[in-house]
C-alpha positions as CSV (number, residue, x, y, z in Angstrom):
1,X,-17.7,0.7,-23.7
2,X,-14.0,0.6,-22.2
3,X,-13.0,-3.0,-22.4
4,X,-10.3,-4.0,-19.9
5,X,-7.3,-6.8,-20.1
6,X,-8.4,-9.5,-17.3
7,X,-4.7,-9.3,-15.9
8,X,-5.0,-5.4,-15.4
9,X,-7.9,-6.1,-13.6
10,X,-6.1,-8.9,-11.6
11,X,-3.5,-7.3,-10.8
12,X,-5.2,-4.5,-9.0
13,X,-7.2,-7.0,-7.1
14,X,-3.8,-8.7,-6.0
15,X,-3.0,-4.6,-4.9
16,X,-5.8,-4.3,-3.0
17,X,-5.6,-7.2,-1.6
18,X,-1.9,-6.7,0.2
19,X,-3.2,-3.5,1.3
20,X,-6.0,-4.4,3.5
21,X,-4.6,-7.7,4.5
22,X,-3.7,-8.5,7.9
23,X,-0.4,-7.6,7.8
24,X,0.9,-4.1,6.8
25,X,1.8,-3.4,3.5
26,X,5.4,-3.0,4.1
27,X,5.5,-6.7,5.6
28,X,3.9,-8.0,1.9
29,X,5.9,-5.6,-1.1
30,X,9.0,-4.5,-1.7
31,X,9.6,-2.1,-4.0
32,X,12.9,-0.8,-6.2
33,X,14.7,0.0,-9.4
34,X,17.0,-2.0,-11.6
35,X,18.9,-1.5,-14.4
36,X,19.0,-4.3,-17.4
37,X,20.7,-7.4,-16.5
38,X,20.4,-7.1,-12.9
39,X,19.0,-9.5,-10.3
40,X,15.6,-9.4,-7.8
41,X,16.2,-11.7,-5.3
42,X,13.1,-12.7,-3.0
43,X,13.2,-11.1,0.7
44,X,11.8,-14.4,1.4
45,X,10.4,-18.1,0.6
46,X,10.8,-18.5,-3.0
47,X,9.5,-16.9,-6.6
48,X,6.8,-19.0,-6.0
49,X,5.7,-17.4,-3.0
50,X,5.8,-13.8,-4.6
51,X,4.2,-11.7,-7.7
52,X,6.6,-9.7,-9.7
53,X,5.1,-6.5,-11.9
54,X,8.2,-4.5,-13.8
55,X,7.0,-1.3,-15.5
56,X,9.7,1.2,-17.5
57,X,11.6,3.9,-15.6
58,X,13.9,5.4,-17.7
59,X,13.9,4.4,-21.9
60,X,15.4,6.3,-24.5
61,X,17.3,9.7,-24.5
62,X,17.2,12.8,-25.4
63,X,19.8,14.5,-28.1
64,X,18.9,18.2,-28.7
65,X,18.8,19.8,-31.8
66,X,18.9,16.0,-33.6
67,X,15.6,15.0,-33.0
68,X,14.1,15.1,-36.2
69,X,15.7,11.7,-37.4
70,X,15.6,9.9,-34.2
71,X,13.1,7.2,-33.1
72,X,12.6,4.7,-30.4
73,X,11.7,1.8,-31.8
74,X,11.1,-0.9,-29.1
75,X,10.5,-1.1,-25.4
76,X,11.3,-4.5,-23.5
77,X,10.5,-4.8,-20.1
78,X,10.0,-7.9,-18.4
79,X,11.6,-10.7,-16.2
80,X,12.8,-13.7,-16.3
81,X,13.0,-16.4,-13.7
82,X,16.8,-17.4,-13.0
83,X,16.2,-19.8,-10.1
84,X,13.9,-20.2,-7.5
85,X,15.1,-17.8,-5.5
86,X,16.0,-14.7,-8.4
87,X,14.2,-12.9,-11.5
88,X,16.8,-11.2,-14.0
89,X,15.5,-8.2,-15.8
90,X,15.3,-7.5,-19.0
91,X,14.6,-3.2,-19.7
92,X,16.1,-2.5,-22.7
93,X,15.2,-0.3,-25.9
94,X,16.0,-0.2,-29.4
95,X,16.7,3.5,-30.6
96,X,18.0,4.5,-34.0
97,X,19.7,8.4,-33.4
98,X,20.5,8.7,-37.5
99,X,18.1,8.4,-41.0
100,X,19.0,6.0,-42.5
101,X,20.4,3.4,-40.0
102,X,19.6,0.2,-38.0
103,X,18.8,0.6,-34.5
104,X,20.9,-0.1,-31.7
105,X,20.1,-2.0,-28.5
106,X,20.6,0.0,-25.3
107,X,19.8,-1.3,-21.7
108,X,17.6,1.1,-19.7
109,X,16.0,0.8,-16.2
110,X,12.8,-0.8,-14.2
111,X,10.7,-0.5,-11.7
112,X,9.7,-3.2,-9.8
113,X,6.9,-4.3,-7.4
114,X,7.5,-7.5,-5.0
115,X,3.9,-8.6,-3.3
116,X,4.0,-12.0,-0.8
117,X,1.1,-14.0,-2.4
């Protein structure tokens, strides 16, 4: 049996629910990338009267012919409420390109999903 995380499962309700609400869906989301550090601002109202979901969009690189000591070693991706008006994100990862070494914090980019509750 598949068990599912409860917010996965909200969280698609909450999807579903913008979609076939009264209004059109452009009217409830907003959609967008940011890089680490920058700030999501509400079209409207305050944080309070939107959801936030942040999901990677680009983490890590690529370095041909050197790939057999590198590794990605953590993925951060969240937000964090500034005001009430404005998130800050936080997409980062921690990738170690040599044997042998510590890793080094590098910021990457999000995606991000604005629904009016």
């Amino acid at each position: 049996m598949i068990q599912r995380n409860p917010l996965s499962i909200l969280a698609m309700l909450s999807l579903f629910a913008c979609l076939y609400s009264s209004e059109s869906f452009a009217q409830n989301a907003r959609t967008g990338t940011a890089s680490d550090g920058n700030y999501i601002t509400v079209p409207s109202g305050t944080v309070n009267d939107w959801v936030i979901h942040v999901s990677p969009q680009s983490m890590g690189f690529e370095e041909p012919g050197s790939e057999g000591d590198n590794a990605l070693l953590k993925i951060e991706c969240y937000v964090v409420q500034i005001n009430q008006y404005t998130w800050q994100v936080v997409a980062r990862y921690k990738y170690r390109p040599w044997s042998n070494r510590d890793g080094t914090w590098y910021g990457g980019s999000a995606n991000y999903l604005l629904v009016h509750k």
